[in-house]
Backbone as CSV, one residue per row, in Angstrom:
resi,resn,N_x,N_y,N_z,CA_x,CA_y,CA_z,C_x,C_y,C_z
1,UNK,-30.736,79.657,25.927,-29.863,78.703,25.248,-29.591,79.193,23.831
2,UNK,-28.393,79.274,23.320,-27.373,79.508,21.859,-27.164,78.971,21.121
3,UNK,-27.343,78.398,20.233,-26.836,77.343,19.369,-25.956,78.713,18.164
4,UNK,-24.763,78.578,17.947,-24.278,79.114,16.872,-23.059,78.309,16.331
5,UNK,-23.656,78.100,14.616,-22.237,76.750,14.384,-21.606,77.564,13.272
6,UNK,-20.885,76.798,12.802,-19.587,77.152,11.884,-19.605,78.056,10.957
7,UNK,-20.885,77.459,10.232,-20.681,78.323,9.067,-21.690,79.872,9.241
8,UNK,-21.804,80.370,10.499,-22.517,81.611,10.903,-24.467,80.863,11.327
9,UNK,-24.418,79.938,11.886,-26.012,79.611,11.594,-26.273,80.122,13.407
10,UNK,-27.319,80.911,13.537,-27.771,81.188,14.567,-28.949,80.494,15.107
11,UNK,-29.300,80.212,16.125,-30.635,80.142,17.121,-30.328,80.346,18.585
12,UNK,-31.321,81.323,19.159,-31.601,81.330,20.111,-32.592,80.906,20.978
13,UNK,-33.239,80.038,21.854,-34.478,79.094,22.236,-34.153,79.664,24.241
14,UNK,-35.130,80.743,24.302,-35.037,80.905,25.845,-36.138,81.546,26.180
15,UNK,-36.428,81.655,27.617,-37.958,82.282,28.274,-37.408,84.153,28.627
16,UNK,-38.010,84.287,28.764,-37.925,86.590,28.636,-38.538,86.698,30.205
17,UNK,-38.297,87.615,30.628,-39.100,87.702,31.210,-38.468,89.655,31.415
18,UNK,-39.115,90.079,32.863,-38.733,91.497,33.075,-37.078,91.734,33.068
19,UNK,-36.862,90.920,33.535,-34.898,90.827,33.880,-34.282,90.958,32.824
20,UNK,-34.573,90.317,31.796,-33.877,90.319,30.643,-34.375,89.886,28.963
21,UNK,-35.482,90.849,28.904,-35.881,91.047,27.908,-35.330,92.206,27.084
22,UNK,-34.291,92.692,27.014,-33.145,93.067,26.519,-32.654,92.599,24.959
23,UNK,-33.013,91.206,25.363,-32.306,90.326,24.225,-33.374,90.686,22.772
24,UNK,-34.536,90.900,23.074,-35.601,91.155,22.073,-34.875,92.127,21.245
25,UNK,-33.911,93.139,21.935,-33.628,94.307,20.839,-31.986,93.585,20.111
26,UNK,-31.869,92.727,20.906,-30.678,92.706,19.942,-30.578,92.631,18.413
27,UNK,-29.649,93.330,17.871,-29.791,93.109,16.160,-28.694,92.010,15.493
28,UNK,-29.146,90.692,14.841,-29.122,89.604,14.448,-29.398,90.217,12.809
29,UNK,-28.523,90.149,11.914,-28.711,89.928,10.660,-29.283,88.586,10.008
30,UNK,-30.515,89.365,9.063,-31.209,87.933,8.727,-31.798,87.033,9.603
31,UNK,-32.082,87.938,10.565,-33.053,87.191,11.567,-34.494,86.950,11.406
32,UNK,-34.999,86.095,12.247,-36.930,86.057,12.496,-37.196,85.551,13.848
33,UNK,-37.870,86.042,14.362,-38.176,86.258,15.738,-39.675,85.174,16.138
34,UNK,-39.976,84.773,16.899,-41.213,84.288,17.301,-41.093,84.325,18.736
35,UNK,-42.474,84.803,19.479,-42.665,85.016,20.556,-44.131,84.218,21.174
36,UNK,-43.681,83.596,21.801,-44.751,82.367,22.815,-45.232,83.543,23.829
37,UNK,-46.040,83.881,24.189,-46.594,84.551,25.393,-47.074,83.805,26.495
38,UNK,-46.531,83.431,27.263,-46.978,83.037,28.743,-47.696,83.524,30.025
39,UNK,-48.005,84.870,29.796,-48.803,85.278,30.569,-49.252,86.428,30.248
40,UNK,-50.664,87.185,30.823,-51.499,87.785,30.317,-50.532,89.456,30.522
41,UNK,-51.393,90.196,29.601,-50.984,92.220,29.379,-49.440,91.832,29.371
42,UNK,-49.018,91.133,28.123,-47.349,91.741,28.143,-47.429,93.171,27.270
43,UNK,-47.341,94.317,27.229,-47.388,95.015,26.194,-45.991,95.627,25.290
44,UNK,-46.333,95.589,24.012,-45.310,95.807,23.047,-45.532,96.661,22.377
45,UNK,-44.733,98.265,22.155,-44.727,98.690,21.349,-43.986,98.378,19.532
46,UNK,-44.827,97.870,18.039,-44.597,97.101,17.291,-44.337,98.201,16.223
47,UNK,-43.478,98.607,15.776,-43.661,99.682,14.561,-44.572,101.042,14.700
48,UNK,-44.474,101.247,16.509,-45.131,102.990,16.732,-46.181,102.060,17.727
49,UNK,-46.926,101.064,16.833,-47.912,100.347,17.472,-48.350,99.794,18.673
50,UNK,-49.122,100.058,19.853,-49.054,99.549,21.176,-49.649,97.917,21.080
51,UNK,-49.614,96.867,21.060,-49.911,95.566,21.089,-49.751,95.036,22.706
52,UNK,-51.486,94.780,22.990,-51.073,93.942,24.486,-51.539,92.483,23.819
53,UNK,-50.774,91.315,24.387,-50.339,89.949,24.059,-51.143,89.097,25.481
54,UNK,-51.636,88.184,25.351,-51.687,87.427,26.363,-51.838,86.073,26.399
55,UNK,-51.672,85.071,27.137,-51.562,83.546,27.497,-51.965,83.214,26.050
56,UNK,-50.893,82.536,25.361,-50.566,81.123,24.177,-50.900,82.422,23.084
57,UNK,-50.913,83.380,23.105,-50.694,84.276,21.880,-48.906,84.129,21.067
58,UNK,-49.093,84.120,19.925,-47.468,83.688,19.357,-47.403,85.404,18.347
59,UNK,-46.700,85.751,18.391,-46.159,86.854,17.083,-44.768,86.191,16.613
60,UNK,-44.937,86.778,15.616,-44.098,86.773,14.371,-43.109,87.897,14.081
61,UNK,-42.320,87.481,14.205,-41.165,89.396,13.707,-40.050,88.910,12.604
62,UNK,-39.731,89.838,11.758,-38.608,90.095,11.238,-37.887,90.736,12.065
63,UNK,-36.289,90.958,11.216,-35.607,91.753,11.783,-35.715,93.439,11.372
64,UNK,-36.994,93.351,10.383,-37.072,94.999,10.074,-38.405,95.278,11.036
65,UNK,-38.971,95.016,12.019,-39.736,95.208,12.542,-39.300,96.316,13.978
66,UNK,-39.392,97.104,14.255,-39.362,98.355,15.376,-39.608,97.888,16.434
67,UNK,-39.176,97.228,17.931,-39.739,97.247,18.313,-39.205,97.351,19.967
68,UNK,-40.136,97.995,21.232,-39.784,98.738,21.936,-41.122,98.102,23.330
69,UNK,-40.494,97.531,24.372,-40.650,96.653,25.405,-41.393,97.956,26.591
70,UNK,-42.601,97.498,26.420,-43.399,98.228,27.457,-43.642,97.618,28.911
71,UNK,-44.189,95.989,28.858,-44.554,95.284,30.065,-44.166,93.890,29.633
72,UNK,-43.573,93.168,30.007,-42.889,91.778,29.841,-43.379,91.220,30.984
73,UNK,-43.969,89.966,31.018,-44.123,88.965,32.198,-43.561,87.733,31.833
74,UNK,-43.706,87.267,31.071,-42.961,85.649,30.493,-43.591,85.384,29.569
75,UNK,-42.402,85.492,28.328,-42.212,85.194,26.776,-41.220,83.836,26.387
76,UNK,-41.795,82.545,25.683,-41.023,81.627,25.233,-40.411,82.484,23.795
77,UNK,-38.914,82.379,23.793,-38.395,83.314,22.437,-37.884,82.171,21.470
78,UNK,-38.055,82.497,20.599,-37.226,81.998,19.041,-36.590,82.583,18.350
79,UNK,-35.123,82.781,18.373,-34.947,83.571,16.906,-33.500,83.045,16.410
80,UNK,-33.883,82.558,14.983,-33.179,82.120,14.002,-32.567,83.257,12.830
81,UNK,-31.351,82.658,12.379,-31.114,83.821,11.073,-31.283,82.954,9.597
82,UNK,-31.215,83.188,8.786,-31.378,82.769,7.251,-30.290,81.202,7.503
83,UNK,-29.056,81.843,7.688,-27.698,80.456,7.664,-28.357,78.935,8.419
84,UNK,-29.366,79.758,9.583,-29.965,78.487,10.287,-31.033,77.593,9.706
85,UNK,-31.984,78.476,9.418,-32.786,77.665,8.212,-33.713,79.234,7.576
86,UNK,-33.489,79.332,6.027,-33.823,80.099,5.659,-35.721,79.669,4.798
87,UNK,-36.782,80.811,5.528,-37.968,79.935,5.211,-38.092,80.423,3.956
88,UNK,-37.426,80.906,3.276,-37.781,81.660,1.570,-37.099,80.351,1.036
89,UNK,-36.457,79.703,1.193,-35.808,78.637,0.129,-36.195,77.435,0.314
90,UNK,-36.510,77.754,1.750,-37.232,75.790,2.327,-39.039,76.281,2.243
91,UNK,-39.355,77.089,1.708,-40.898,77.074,1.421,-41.593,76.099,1.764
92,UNK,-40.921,75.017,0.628,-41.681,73.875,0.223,-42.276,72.721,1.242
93,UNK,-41.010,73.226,2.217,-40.786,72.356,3.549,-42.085,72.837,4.631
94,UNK,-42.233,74.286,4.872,-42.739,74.838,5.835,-44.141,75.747,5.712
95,UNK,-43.950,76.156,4.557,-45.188,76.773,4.188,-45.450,78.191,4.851
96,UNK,-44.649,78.625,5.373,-44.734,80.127,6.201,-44.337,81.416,5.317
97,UNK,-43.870,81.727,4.304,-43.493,82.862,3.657,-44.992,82.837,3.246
98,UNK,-44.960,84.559,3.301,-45.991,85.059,2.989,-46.737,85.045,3.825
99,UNK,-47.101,84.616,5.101,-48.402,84.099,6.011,-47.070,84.830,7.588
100,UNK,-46.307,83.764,8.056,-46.072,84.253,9.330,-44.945,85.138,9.231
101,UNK,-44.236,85.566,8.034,-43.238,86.329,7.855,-43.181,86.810,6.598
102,UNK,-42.646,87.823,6.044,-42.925,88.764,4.714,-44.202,88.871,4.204
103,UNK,-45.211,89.132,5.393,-46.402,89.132,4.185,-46.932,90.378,4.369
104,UNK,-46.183,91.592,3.751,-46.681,92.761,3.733,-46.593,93.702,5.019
105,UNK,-48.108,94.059,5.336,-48.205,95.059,6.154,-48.512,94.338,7.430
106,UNK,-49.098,92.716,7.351,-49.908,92.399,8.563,-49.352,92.291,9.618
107,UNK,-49.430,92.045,10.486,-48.700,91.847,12.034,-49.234,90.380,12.327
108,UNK,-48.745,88.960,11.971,-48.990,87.860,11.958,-48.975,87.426,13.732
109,UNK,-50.810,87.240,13.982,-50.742,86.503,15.667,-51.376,85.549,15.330
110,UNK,-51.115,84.438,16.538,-52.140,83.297,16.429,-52.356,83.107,17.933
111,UNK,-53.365,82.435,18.351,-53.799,82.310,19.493,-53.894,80.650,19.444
112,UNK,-52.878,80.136,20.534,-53.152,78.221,20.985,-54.081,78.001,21.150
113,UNK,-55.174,77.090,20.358,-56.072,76.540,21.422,-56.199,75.200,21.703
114,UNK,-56.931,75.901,23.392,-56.349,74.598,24.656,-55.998,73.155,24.364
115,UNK,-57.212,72.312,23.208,-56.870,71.256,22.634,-55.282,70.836,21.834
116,UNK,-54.576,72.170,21.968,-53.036,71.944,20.781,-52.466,72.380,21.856
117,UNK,-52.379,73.016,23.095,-51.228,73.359,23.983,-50.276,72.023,24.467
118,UNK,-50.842,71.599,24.648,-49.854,69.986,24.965,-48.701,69.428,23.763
119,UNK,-48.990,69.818,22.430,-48.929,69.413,21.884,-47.277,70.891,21.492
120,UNK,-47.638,71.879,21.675,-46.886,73.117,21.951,-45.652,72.486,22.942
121,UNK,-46.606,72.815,24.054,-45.748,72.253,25.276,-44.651,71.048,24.892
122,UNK,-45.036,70.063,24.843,-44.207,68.667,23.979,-42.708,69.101,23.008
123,UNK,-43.364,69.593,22.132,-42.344,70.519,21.117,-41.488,71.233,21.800
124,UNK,-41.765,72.152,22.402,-40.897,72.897,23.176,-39.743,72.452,23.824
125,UNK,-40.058,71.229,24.808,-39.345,70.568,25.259,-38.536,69.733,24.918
126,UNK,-38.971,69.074,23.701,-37.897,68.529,22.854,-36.961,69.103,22.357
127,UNK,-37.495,70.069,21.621,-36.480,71.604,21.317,-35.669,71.786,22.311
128,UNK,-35.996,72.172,23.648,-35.196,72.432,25.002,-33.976,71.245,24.798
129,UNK,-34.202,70.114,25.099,-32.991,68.856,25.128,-32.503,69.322,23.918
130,UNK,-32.967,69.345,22.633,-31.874,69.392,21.690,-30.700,70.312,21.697
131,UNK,-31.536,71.727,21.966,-30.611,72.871,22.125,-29.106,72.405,23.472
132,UNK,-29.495,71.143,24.238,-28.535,70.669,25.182,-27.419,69.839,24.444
133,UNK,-28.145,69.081,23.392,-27.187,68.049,22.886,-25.805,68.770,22.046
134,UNK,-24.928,67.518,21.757,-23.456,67.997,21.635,-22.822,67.144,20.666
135,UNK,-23.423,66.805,19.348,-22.894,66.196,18.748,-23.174,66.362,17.275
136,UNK,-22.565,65.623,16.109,-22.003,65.844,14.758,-23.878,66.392,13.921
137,UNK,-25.116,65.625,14.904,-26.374,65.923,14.045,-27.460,66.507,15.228
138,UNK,-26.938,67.468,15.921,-27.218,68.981,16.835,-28.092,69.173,15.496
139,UNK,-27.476,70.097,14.850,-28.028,71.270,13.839,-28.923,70.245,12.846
140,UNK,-28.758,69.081,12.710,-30.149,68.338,11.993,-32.123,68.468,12.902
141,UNK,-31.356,68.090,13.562,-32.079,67.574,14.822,-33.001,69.321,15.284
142,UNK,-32.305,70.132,15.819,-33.179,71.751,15.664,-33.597,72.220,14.550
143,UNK,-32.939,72.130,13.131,-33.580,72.428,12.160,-34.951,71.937,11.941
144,UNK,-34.572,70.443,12.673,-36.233,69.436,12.228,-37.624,69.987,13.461
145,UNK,-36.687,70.691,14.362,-37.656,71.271,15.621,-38.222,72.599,14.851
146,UNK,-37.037,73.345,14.544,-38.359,74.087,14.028,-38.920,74.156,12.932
147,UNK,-38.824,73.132,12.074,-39.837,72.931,10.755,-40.758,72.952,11.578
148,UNK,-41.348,71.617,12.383,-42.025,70.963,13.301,-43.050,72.656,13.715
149,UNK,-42.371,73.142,14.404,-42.867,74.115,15.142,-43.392,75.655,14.133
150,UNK,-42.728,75.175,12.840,-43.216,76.447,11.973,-44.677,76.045,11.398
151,UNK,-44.521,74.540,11.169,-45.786,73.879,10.559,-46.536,73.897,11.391
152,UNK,-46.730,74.005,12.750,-48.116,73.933,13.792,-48.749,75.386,13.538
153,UNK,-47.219,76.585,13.505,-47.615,77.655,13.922,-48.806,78.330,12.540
154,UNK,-48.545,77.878,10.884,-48.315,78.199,9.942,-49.908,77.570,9.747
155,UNK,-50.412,76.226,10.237,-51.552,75.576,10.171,-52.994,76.156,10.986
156,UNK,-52.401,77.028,12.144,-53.173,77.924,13.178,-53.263,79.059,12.471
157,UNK,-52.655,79.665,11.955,-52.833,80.973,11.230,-53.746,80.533,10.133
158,UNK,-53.448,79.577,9.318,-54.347,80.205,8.148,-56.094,79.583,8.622
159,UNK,-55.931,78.212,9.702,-56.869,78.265,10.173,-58.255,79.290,10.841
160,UNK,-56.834,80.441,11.905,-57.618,81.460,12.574,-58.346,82.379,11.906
161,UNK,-57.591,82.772,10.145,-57.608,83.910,9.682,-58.768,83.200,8.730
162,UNK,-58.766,84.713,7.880,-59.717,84.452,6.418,-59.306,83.367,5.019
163,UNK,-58.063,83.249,5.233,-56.989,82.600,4.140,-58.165,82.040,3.497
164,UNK,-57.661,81.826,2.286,-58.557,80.749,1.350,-58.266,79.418,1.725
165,UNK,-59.344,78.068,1.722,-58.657,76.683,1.958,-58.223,76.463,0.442
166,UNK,-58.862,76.608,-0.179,-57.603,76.208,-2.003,-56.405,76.530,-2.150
167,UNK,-55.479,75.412,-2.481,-54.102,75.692,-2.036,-54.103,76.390,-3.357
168,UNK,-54.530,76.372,-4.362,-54.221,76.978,-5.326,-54.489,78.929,-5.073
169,UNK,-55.547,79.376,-4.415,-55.833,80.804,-3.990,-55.479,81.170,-3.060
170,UNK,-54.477,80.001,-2.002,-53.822,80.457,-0.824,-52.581,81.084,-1.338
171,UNK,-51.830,79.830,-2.116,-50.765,80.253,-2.912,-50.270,81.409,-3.382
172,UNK,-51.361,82.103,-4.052,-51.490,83.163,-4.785,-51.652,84.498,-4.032
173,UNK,-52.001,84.225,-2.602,-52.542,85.376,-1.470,-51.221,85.136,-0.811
174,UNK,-50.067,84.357,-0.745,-48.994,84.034,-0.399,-47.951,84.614,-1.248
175,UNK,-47.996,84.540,-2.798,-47.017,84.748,-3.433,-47.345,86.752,-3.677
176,UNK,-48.584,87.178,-3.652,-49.123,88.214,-3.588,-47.943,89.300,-2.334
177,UNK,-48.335,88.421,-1.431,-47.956,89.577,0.006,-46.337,89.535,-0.108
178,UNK,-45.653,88.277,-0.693,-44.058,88.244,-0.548,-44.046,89.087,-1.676
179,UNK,-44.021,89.187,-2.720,-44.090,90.248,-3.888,-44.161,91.714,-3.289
180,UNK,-44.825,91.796,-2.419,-45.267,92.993,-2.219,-44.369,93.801,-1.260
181,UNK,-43.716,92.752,-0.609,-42.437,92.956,0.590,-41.313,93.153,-0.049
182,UNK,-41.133,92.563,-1.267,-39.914,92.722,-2.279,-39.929,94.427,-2.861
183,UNK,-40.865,94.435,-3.364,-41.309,95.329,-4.848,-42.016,96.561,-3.763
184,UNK,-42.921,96.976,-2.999,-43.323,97.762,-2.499,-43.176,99.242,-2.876
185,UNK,-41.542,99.600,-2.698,-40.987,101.056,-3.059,-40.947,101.427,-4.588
186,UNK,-41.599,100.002,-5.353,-40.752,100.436,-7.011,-42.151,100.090,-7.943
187,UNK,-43.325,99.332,-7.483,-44.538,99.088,-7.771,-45.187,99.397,-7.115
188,UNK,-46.622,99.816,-7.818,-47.478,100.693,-6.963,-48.951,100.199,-7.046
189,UNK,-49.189,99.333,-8.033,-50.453,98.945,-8.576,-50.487,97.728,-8.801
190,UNK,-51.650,97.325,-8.833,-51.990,95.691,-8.580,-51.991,95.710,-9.846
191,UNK,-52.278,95.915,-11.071,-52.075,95.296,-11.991,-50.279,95.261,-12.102
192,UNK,-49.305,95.510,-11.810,-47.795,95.188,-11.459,-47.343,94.175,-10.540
193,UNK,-48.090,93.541,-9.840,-48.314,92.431,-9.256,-48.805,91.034,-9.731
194,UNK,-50.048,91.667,-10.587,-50.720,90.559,-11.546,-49.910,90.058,-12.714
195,UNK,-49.091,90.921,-13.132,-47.900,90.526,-14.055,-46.978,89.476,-13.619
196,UNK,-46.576,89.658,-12.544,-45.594,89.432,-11.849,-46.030,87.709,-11.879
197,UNK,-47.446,87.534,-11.130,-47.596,86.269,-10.670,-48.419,85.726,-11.932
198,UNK,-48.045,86.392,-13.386,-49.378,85.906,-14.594,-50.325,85.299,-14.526
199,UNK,-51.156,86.312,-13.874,-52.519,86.022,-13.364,-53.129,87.902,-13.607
200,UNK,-54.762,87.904,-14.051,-55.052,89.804,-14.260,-55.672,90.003,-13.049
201,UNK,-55.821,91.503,-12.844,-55.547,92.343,-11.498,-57.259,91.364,-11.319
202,UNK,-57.870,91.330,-12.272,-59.599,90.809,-11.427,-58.919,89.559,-10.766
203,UNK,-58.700,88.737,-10.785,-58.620,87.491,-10.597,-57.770,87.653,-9.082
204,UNK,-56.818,88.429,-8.879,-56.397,89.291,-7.558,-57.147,89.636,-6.715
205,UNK,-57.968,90.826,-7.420,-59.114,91.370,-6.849,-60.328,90.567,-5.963
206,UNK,-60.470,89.291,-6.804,-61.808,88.560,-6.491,-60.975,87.710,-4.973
207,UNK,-60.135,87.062,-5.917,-59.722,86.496,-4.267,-59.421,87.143,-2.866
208,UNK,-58.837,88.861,-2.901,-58.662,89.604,-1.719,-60.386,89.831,-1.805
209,UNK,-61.195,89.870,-2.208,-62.262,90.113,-1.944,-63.684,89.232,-1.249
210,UNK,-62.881,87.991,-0.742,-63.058,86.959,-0.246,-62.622,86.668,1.102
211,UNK,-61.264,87.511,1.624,-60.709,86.945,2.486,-60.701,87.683,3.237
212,UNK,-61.437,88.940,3.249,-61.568,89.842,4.519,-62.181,91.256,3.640
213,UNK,-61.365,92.545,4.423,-62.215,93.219,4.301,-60.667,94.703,3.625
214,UNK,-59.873,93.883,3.273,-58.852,95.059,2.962,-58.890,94.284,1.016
215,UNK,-58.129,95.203,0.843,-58.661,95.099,-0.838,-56.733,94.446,-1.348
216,UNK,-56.460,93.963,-2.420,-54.835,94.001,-2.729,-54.141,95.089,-3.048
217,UNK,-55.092,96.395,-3.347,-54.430,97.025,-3.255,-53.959,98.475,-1.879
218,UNK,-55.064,98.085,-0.975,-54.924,98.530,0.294,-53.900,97.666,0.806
219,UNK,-53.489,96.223,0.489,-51.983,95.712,1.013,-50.696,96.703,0.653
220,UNK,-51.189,96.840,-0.472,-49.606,97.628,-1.006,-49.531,98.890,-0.410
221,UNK,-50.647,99.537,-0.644,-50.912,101.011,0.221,-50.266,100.487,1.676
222,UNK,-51.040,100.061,2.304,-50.273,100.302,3.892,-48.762,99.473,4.043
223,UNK,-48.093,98.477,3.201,-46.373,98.609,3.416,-46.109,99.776,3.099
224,UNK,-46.341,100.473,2.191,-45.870,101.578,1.779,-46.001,102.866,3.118
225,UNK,-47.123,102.808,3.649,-47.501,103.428,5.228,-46.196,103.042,6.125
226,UNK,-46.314,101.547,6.620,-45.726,100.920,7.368,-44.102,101.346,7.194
227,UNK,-43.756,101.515,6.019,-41.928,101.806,5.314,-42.232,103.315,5.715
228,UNK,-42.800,104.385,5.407,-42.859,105.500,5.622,-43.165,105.951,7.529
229,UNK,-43.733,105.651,8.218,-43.729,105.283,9.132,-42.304,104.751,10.065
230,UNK,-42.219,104.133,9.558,-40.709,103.431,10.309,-39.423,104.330,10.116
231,UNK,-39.158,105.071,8.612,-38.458,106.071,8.387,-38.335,106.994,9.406
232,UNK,-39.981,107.733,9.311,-40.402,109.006,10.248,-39.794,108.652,11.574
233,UNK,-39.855,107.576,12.368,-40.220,107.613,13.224,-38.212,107.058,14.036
234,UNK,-37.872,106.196,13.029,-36.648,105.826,13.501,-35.544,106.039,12.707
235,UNK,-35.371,106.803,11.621,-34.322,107.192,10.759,-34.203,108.802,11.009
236,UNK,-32.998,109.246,10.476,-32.892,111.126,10.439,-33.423,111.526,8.943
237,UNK,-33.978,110.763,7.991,-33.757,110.807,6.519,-34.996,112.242,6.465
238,UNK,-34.386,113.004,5.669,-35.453,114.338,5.162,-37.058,114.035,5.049
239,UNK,-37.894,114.338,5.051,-39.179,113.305,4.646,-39.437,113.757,3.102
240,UNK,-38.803,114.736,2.274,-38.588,114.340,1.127,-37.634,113.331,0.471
241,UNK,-36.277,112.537,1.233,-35.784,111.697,0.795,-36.861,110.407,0.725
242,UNK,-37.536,110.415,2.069,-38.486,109.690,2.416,-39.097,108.640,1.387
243,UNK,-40.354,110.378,1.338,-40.783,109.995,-0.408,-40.084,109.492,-1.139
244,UNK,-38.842,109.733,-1.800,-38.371,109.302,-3.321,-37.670,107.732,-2.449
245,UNK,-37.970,107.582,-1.493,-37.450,106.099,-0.940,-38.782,105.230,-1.015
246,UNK,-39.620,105.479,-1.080,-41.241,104.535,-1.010,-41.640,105.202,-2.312
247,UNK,-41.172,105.638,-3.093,-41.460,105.561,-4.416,-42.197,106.572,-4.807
248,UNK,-42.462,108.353,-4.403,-42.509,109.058,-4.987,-41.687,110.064,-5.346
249,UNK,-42.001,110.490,-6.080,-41.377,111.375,-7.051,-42.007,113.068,-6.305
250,UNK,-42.787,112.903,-5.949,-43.398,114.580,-5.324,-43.773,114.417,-4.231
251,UNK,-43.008,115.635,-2.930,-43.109,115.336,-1.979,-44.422,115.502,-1.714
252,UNK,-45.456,116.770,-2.671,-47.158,116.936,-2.098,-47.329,115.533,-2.360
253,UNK,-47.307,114.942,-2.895,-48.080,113.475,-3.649,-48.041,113.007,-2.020
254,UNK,-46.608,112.264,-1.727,-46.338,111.354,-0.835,-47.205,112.213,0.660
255,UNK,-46.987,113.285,0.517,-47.760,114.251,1.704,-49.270,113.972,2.016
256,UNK,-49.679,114.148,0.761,-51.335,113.828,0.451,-51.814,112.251,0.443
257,UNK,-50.309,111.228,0.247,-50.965,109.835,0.525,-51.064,109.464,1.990
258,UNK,-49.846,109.939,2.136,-49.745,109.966,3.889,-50.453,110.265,4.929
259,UNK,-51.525,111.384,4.586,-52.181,111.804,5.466,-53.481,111.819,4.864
260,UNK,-53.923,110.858,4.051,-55.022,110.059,3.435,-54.992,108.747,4.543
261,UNK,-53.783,107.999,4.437,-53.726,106.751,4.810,-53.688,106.736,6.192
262,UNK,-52.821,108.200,7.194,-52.623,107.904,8.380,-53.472,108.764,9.155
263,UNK,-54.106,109.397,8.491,-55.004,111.112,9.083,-53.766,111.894,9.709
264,UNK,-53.205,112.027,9.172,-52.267,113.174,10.212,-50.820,113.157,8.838
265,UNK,-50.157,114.658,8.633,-49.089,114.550,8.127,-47.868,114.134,8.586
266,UNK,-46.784,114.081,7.430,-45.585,113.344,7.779,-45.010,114.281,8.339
267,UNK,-45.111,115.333,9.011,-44.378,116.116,9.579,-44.814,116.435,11.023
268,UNK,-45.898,116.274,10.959,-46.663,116.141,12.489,-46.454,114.653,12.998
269,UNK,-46.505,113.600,11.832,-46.442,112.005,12.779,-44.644,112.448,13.453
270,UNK,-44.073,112.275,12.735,-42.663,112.739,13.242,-42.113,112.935,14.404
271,UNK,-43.216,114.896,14.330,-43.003,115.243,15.636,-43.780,114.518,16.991
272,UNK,-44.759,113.425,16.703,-44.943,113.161,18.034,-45.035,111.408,17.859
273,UNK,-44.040,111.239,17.164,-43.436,109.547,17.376,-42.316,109.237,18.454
């Protein structure tokens, strides 16, 4: 099912399966993707990455995300563009920037559990009728489905993960990773970040040092992987343009980060991406 209105606003709300999972590659400007998994070993290749998915697993995609259909069994799909509801401006509403979309390097999953599937299920279906209806407050009515459905998804994540519960140090691990999706190719150091959000690189430091086991500035390091990577692997660009595109200036430099960060050089990942 399609919903596309006047002023360019997109959604798409349909099940995938082997037949026609096709639609996953289509390219949608200003899109975001979400994927319901319905049944067990779908596998996805994600940015080079092999990902097997199974029963009430959800991912998260942009539209800069790579990605290349290995085993499909049945996927509930979502995908909206900015015109439909854009989550960088309705933040306030949804709470997902930074966490299930732009937040760096992570690959945002959540896993249903059994006690909230009904509650999934329910949503869905309401969503389903709306996407049927035919009248002047259609596009009210899905917008409010998927707030609805961004806020369940957005409440499971920071639940599943390490997130901080202080909205005040979630915030900041939020405004951190969107910064970092912006700025990536042109900042390189957490104290250029700490500016950014006027707050000093310790006070950064202490909170990524709480919430797992990667540091803030191993976030910035691997977008910078992840952008170099995606180049190699799906652009013709020189891998010295490469470099001066993720922000160095010397191709040994970018050579020697590259194969620090990935064990293998940018000229060998290349040849066997």
């Amino acid at each position: 099912m399609k919903f596309v209105g006047k002023t360019k606003e997109y959604l798409v709300l349909d099940t995938i399966d082997s037949q026609n999972f096709n639609v996953l590659n289509e390219v949608i400007e200003s899109s975001l993707s979400i994927l319901w998994f319905e049944s067990n070993n779908n596998i996805l290749i994600i940015d080079g990455n092999s990902c097997v998915f199974n029963k009430n697993e959800i991912v998260f995609l942009t539209e800069f995300h790579k990605l290349k259909i290995e085993t499909v069994n049945k996927i509930r799909f979502i995908r909206f563009n900015r015109p439909f509801y854009c989550v960088i401006d309705h933040d306030s509403e949804v709470g997902c920037k930074g966490i299930l979309f732009f937040g760096a390097s992570q690959l945002p999953i959540i896993q249903i559990p059994h006690e909230e599937q009904e509650q999934f299920e329910t949503l869905w279906k309401m969503f389903s009728i709306e996407m049927t209806s035919n009248d002047n407050l259609q596009i009210d009515m899905l917008q409010t489905m998927l707030k609805r459905y961004l806020i369940l998804c957005t409440r499971l994540f920071k639940a599943q993960s390490n997130y901080p519960n202080e909205k005040i140090a979630l915030d900041l691990v939020r405004a951190f990773n969107f910064l970092v999706e912006q700025h990536f190719k042109t900042k390189h150091s957490v104290a250029e970040y700490a500016s950014l959000l006027n707050k000093s690189p310790k006070t950064l430091s202490n909170i990524f040092s709480k919430i797992g086991d990667k540091s803030a500035l191993q976030y910035i390091q691997q977008r910078k992987i992840l952008e170099a990577k995606r180049l190699l692997s799906y652009s013709d660009m020189q891998i010295q343009e490469i470099a001066y595109e993720i922000g160095f200036d010397d191709i040994q430099a970018f050579s020697r980060f590259f194969k620090k960060q990935a064990g293998i050089s940018p000229s060998l990942f290349r040849v066997n991406a």
